[in-house]
mmCIF file of the N, C-alpha and C atoms, coordinates in Angstrom:
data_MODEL
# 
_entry.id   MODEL 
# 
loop_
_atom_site.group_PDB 
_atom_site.id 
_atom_site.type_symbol 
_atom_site.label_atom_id 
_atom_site.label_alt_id 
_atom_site.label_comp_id 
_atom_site.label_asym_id 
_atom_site.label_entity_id 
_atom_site.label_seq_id 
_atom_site.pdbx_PDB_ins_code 
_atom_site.Cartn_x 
_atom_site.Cartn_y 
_atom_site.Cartn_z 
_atom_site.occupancy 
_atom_site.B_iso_or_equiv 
_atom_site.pdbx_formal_charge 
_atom_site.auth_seq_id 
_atom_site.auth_comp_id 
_atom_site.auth_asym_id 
_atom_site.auth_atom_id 
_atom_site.pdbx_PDB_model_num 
ATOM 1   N N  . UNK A 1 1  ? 23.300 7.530  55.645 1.00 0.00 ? 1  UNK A N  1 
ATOM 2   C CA . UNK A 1 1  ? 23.211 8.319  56.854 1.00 0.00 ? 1  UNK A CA 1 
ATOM 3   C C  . UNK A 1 1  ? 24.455 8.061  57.691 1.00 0.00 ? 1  UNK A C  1 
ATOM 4   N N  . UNK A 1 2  ? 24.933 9.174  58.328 1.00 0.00 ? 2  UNK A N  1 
ATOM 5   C CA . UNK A 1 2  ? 25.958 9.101  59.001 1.00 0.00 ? 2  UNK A CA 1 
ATOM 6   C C  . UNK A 1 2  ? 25.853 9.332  60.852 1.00 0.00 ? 2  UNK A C  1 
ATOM 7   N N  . UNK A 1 3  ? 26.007 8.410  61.894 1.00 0.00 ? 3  UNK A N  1 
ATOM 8   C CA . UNK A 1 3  ? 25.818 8.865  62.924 1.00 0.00 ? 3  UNK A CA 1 
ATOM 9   C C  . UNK A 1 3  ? 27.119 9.225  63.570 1.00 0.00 ? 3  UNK A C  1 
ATOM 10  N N  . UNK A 1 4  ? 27.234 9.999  63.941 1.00 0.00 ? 4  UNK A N  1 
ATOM 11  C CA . UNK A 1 4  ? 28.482 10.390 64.703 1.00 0.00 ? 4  UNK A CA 1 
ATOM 12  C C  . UNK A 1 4  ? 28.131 10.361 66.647 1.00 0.00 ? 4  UNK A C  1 
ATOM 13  N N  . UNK A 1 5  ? 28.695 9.765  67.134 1.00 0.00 ? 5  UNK A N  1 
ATOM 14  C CA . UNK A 1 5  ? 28.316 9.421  68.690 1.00 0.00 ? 5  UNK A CA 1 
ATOM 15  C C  . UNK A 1 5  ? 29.726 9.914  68.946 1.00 0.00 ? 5  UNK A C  1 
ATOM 16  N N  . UNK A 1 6  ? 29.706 10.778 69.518 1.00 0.00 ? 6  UNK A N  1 
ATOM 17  C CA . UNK A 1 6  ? 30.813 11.501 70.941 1.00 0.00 ? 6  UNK A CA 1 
ATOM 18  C C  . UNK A 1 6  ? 30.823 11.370 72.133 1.00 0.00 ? 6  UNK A C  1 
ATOM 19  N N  . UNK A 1 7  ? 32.255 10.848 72.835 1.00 0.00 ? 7  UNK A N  1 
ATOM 20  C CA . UNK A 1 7  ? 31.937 10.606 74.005 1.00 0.00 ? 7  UNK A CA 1 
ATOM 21  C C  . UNK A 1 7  ? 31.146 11.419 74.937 1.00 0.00 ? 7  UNK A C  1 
ATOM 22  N N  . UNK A 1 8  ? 30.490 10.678 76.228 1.00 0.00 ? 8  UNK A N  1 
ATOM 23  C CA . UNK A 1 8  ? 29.830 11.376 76.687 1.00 0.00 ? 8  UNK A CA 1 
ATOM 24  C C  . UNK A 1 8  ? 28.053 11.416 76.604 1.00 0.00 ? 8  UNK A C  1 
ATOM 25  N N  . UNK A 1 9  ? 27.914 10.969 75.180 1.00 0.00 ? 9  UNK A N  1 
ATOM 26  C CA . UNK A 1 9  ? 26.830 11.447 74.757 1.00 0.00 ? 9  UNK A CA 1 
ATOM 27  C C  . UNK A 1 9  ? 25.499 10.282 75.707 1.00 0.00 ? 9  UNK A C  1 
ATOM 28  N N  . UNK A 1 10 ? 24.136 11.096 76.021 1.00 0.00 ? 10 UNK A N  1 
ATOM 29  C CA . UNK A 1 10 ? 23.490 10.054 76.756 1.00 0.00 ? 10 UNK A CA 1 
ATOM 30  C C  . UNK A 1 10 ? 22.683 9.173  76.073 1.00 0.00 ? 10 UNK A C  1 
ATOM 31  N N  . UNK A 1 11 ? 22.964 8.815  74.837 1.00 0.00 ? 11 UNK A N  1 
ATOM 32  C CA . UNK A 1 11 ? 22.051 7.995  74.254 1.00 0.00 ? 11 UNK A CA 1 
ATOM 33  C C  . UNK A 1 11 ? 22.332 6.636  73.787 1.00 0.00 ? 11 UNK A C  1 
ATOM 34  N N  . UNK A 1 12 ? 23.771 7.010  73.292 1.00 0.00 ? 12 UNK A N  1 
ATOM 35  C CA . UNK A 1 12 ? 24.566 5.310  72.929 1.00 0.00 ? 12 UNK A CA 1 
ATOM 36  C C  . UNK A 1 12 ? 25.320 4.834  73.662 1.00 0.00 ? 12 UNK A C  1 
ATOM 37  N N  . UNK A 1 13 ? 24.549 3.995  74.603 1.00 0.00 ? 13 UNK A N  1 
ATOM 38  C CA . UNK A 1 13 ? 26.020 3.393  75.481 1.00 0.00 ? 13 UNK A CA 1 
ATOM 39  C C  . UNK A 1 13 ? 26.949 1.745  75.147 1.00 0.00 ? 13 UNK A C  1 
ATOM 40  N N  . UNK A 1 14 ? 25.704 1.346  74.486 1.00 0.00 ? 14 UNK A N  1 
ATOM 41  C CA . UNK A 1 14 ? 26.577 0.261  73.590 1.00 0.00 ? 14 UNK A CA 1 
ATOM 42  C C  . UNK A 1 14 ? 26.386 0.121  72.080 1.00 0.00 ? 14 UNK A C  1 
ATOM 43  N N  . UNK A 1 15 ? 26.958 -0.770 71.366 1.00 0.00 ? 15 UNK A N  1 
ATOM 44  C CA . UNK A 1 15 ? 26.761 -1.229 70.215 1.00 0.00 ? 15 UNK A CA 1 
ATOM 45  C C  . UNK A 1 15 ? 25.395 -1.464 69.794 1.00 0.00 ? 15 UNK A C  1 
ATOM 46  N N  . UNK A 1 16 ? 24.659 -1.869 70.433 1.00 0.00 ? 16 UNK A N  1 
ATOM 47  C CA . UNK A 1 16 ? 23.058 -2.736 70.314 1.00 0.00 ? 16 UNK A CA 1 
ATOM 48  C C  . UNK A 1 16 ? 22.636 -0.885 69.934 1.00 0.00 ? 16 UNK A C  1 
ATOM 49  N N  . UNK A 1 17 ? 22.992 -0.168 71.254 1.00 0.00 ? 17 UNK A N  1 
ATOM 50  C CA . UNK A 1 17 ? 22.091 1.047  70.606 1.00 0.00 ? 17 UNK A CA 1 
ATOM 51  C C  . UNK A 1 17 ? 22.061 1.908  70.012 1.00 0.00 ? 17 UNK A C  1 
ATOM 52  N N  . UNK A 1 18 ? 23.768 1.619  68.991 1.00 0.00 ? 18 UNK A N  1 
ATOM 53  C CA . UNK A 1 18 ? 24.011 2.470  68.047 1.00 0.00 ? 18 UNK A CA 1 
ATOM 54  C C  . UNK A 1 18 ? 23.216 1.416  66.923 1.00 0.00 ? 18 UNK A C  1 
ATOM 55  N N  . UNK A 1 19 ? 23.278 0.544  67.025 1.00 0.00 ? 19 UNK A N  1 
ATOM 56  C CA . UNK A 1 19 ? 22.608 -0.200 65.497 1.00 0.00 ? 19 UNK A CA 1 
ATOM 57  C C  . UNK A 1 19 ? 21.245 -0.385 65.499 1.00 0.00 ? 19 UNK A C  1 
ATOM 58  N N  . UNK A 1 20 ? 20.662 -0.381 66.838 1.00 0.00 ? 20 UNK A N  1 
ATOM 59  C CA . UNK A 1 20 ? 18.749 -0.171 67.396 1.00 0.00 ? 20 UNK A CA 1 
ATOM 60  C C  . UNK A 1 20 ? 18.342 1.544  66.270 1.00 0.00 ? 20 UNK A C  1 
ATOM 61  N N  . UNK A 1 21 ? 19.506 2.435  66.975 1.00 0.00 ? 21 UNK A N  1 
ATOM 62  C CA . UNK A 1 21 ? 18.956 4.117  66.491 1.00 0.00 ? 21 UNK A CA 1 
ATOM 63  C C  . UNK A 1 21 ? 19.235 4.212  65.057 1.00 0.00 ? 21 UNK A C  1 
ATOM 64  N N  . UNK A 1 22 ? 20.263 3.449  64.673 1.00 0.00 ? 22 UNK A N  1 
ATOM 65  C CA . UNK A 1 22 ? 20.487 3.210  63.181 1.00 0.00 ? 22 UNK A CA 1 
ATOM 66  C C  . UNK A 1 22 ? 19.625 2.945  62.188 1.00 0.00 ? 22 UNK A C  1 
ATOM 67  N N  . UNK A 1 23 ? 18.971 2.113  62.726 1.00 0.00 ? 23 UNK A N  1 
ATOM 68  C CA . UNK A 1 23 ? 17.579 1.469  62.134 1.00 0.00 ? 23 UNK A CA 1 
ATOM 69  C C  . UNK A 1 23 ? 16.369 1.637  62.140 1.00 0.00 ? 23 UNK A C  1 
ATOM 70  N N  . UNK A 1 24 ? 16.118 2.657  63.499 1.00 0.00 ? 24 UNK A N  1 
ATOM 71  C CA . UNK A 1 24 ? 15.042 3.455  63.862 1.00 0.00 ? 24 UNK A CA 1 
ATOM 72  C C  . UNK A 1 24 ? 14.968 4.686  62.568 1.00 0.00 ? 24 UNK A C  1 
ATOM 73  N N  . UNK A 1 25 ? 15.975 5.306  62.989 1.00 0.00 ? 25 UNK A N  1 
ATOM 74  C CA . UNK A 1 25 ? 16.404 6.825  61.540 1.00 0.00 ? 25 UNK A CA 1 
ATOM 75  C C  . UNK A 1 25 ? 16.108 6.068  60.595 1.00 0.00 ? 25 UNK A C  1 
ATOM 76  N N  . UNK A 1 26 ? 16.789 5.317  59.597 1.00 0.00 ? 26 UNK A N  1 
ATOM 77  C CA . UNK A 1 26 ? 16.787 4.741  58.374 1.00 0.00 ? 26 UNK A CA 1 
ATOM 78  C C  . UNK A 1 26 ? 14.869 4.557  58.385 1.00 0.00 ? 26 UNK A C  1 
ATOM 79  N N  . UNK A 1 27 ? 14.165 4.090  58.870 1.00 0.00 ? 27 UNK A N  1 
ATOM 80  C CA . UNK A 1 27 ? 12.903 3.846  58.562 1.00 0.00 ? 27 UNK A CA 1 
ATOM 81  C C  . UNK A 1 27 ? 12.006 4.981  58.793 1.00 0.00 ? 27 UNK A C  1 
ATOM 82  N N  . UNK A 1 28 ? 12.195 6.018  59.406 1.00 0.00 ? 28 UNK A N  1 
ATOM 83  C CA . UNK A 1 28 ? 12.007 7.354  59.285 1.00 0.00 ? 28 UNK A CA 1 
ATOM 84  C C  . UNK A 1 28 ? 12.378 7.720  57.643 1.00 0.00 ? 28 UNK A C  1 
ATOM 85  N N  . UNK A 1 29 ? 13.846 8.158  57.696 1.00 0.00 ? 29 UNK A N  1 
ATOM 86  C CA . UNK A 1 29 ? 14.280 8.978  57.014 1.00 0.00 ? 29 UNK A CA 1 
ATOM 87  C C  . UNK A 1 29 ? 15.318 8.165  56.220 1.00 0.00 ? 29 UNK A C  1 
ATOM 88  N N  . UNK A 1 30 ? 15.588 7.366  55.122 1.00 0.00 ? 30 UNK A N  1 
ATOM 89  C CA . UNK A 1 30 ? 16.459 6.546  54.666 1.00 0.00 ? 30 UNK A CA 1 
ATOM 90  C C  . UNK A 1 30 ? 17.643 7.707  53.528 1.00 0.00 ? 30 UNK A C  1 
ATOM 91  N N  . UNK A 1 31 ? 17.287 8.895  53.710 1.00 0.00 ? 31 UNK A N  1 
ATOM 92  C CA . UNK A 1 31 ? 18.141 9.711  52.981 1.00 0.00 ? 31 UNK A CA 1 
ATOM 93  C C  . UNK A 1 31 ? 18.951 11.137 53.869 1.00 0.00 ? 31 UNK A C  1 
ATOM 94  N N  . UNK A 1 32 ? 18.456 11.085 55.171 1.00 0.00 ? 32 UNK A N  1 
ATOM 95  C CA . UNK A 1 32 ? 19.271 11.729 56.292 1.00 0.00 ? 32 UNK A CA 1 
ATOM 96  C C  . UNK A 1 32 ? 21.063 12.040 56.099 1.00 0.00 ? 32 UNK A C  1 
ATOM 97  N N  . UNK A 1 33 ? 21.288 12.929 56.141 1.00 0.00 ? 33 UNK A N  1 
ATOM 98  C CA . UNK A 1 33 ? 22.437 13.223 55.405 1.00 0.00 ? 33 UNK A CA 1 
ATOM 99  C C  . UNK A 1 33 ? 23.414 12.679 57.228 1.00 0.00 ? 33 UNK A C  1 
ATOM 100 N N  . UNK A 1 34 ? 22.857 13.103 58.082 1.00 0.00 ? 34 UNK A N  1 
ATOM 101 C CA . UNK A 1 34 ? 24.004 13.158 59.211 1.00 0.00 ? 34 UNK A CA 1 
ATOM 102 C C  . UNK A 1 34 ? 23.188 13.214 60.815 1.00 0.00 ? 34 UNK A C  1 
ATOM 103 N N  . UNK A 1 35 ? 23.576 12.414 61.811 1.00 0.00 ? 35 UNK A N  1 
ATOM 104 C CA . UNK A 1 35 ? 22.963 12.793 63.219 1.00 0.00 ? 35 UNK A CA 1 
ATOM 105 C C  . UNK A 1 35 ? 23.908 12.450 63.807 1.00 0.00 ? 35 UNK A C  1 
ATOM 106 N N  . UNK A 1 36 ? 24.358 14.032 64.423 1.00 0.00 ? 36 UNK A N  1 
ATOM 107 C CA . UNK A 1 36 ? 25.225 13.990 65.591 1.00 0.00 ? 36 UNK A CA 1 
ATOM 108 C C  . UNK A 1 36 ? 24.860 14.183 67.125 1.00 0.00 ? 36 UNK A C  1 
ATOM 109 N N  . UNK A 1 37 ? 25.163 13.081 68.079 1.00 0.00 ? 37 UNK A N  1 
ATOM 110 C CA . UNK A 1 37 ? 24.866 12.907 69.481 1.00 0.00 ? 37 UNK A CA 1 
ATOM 111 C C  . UNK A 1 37 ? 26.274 13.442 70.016 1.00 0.00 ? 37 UNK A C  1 
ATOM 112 N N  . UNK A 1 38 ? 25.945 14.553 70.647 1.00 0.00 ? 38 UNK A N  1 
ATOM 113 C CA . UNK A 1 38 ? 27.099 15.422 71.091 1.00 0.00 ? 38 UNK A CA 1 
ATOM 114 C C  . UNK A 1 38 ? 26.338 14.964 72.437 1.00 0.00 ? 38 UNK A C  1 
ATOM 115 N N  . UNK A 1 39 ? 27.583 15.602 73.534 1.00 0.00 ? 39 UNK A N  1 
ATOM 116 C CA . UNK A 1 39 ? 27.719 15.230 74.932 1.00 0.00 ? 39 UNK A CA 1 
ATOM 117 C C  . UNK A 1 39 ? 26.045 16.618 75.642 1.00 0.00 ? 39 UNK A C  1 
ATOM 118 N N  . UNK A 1 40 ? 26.201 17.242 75.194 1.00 0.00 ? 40 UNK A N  1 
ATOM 119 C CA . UNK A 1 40 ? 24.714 18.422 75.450 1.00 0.00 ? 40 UNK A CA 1 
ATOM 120 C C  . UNK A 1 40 ? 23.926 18.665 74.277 1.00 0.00 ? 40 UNK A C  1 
ATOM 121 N N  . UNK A 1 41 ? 23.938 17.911 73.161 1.00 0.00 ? 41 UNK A N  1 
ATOM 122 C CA . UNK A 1 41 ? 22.781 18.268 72.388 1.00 0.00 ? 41 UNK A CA 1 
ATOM 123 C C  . UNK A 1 41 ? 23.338 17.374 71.352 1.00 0.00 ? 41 UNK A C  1 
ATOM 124 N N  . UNK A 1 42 ? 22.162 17.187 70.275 1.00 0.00 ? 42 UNK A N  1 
ATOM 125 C CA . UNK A 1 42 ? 21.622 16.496 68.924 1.00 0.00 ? 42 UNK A CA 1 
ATOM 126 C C  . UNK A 1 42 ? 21.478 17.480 67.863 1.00 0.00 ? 42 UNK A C  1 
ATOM 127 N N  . UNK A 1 43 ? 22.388 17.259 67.216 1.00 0.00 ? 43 UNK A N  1 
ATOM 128 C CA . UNK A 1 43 ? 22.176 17.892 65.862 1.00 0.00 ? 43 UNK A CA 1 
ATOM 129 C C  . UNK A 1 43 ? 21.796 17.006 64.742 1.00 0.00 ? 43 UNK A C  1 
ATOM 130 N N  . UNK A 1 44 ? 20.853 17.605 63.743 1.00 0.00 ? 44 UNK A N  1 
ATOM 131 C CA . UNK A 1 44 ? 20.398 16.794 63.011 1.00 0.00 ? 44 UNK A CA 1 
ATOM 132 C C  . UNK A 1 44 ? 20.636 17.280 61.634 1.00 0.00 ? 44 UNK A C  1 
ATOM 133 N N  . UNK A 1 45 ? 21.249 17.048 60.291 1.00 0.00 ? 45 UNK A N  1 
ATOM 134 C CA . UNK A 1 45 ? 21.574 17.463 59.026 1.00 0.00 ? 45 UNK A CA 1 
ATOM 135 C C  . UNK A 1 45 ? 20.409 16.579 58.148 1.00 0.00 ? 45 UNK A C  1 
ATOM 136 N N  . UNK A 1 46 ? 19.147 16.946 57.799 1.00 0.00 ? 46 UNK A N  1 
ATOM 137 C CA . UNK A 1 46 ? 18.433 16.337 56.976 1.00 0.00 ? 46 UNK A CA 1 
ATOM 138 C C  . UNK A 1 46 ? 18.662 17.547 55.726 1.00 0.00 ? 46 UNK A C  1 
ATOM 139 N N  . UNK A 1 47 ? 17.287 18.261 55.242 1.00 0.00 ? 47 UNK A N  1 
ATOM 140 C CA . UNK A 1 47 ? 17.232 19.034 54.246 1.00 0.00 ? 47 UNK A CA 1 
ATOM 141 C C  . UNK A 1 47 ? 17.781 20.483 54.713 1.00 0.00 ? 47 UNK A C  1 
ATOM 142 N N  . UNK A 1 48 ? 17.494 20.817 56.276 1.00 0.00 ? 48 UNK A N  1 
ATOM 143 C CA . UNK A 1 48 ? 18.166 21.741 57.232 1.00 0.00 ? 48 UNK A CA 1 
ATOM 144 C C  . UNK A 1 48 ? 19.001 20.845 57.789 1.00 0.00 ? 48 UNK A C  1 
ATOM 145 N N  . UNK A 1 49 ? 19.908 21.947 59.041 1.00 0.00 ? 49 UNK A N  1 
ATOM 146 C CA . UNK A 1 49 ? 20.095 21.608 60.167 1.00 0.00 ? 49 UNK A CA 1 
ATOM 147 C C  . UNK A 1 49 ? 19.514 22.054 61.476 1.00 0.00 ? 49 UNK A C  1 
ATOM 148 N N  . UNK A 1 50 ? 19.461 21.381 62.309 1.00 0.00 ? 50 UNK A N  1 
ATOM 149 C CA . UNK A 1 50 ? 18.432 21.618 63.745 1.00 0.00 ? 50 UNK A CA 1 
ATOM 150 C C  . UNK A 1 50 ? 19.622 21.248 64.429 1.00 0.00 ? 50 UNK A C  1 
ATOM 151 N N  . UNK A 1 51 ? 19.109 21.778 65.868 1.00 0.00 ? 51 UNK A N  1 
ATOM 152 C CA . UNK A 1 51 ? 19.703 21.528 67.115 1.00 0.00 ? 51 UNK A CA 1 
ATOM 153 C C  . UNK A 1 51 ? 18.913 21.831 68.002 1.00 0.00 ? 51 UNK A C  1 
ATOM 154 N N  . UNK A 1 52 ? 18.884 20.156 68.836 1.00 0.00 ? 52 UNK A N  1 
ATOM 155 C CA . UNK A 1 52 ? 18.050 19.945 69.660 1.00 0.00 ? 52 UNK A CA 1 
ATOM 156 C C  . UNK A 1 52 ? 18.998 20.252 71.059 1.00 0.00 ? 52 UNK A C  1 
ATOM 157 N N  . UNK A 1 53 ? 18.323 20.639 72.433 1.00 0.00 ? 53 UNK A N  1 
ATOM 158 C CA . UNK A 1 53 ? 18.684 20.095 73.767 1.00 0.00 ? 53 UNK A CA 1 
ATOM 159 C C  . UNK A 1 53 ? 18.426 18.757 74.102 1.00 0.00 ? 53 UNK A C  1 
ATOM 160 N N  . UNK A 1 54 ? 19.042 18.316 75.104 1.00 0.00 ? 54 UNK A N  1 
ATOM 161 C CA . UNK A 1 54 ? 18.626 16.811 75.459 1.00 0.00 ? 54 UNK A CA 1 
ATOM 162 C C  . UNK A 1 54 ? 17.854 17.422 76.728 1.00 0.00 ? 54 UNK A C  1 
ATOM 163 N N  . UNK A 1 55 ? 16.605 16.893 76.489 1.00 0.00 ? 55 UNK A N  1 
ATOM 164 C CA . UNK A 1 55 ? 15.974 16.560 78.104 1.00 0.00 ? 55 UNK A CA 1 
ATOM 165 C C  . UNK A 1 55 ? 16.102 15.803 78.939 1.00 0.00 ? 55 UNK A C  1 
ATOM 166 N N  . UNK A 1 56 ? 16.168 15.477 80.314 1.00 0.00 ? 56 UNK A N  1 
ATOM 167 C CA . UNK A 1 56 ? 16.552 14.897 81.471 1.00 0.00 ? 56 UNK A CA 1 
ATOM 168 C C  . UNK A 1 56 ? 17.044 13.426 81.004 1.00 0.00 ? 56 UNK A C  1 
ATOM 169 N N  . UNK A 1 57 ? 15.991 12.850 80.704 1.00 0.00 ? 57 UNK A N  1 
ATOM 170 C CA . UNK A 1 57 ? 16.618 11.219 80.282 1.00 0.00 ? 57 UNK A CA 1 
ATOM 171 C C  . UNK A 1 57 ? 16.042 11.352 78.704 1.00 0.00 ? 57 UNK A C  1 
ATOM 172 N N  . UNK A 1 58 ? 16.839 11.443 78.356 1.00 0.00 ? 58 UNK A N  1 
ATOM 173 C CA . UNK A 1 58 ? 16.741 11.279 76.664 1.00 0.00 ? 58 UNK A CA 1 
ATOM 174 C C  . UNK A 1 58 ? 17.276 9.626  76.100 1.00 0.00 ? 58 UNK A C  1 
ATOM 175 N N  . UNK A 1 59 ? 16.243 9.428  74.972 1.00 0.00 ? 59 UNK A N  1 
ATOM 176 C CA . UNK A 1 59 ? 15.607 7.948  74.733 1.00 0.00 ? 59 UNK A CA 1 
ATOM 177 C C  . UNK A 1 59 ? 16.272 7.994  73.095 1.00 0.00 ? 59 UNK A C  1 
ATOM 178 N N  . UNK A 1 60 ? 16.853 6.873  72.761 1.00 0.00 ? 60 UNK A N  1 
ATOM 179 C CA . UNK A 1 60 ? 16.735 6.710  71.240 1.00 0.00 ? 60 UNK A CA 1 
ATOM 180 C C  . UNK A 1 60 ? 15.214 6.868  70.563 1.00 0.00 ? 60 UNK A C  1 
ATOM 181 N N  . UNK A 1 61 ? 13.568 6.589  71.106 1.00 0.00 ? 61 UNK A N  1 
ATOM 182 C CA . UNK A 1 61 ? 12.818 7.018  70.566 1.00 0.00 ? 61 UNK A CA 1 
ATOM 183 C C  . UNK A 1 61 ? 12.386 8.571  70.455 1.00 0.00 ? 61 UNK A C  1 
ATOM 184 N N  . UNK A 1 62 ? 13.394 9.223  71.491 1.00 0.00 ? 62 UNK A N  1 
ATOM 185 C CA . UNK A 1 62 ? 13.516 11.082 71.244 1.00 0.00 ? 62 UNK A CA 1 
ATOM 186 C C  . UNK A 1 62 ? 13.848 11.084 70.159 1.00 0.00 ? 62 UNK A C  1 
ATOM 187 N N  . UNK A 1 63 ? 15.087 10.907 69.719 1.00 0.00 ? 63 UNK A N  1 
ATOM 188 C CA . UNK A 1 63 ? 16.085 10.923 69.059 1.00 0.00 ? 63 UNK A CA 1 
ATOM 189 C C  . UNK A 1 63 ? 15.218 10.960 67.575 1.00 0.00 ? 63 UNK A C  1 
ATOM 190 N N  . UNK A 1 64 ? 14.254 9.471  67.448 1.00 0.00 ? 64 UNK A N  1 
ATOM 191 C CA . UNK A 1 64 ? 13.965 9.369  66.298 1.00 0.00 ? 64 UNK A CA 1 
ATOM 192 C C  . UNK A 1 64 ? 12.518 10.832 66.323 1.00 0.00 ? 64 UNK A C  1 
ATOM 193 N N  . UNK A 1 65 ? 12.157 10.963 67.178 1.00 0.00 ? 65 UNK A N  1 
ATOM 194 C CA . UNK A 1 65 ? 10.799 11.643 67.171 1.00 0.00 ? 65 UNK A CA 1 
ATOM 195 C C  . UNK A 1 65 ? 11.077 13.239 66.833 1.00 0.00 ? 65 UNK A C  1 
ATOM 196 N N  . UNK A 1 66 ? 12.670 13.491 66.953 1.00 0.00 ? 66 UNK A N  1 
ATOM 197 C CA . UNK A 1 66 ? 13.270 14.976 66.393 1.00 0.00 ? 66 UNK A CA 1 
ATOM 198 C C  . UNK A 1 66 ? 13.456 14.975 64.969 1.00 0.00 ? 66 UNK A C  1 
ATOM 199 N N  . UNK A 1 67 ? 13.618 13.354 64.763 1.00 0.00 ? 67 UNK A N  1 
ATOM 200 C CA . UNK A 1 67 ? 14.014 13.343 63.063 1.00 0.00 ? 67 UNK A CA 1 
ATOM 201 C C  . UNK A 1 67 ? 12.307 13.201 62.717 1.00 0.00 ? 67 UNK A C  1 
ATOM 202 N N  . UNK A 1 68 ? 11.827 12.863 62.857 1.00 0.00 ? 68 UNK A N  1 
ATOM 203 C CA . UNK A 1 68 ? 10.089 12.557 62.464 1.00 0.00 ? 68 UNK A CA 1 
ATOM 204 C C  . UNK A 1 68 ? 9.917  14.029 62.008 1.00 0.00 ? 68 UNK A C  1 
ATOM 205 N N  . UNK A 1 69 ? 9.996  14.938 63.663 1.00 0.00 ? 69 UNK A N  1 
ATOM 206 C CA . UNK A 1 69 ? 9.261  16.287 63.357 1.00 0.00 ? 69 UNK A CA 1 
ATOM 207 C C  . UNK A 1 69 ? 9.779  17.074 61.948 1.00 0.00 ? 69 UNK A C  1 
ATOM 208 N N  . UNK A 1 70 ? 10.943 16.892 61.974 1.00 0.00 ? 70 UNK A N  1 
ATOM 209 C CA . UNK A 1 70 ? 11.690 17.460 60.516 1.00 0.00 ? 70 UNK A CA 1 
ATOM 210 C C  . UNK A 1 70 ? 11.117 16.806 59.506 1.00 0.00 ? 70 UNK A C  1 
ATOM 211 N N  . UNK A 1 71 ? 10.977 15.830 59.245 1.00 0.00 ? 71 UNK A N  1 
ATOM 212 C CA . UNK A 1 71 ? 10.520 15.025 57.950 1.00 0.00 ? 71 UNK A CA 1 
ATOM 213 C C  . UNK A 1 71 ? 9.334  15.533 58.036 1.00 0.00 ? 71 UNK A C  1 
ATOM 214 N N  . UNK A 1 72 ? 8.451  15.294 58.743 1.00 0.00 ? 72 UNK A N  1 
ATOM 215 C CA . UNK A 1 72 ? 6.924  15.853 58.642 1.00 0.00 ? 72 UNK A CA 1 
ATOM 216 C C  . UNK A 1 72 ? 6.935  17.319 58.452 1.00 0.00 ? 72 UNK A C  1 
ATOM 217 N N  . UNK A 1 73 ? 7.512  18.047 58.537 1.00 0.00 ? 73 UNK A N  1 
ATOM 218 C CA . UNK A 1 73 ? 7.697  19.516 58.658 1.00 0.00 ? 73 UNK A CA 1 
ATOM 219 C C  . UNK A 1 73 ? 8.825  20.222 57.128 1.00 0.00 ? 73 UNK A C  1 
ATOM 220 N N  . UNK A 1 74 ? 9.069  19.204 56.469 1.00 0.00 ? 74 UNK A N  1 
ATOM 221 C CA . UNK A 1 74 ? 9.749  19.722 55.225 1.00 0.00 ? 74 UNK A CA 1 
ATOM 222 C C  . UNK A 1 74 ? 10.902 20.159 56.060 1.00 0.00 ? 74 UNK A C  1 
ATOM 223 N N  . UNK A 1 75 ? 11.777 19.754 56.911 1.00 0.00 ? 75 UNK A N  1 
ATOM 224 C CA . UNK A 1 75 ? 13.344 20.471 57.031 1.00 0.00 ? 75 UNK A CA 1 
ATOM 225 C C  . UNK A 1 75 ? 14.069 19.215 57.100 1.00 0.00 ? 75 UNK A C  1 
# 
């Protein structure tokens, strides 16, 4: 899995919570092709691609709960 974090973005502000969301995804989804945290939205590359909005305070457990809905949902 590949995370791509762009500046800006509201979810990774340090190291701890790029390797916390790292590990969150991987136990979800250990074959996730790609999650990109853009500065206004989350894109997600599993079997589709999605694109999420961020809501007001967006959480690394959002984050994982967009990759959940896809896995549970066949995309």
């Amino acid at each position: 899995m590949r995370i791509n974090a762009y500046i800006g973005n509201p979810i990774i502000a340090t190291q701890q919570d790029y390797y916390e969301l790292e590990e969150l995804l991987h136990e979800i989804e250990p074959d996730c092709h790609s999650v990109q945290l853009r500065q206004e939205r989350l894109i997600i590359e599993n079997m589709s691609r999605m694109t999420f909005h961020y809501p007001r305070n967006p959480t690394i457990q959002w984050v994982a709960g967009r990759l959940r809905y896809m896995v549970e949902n066949g995309l």
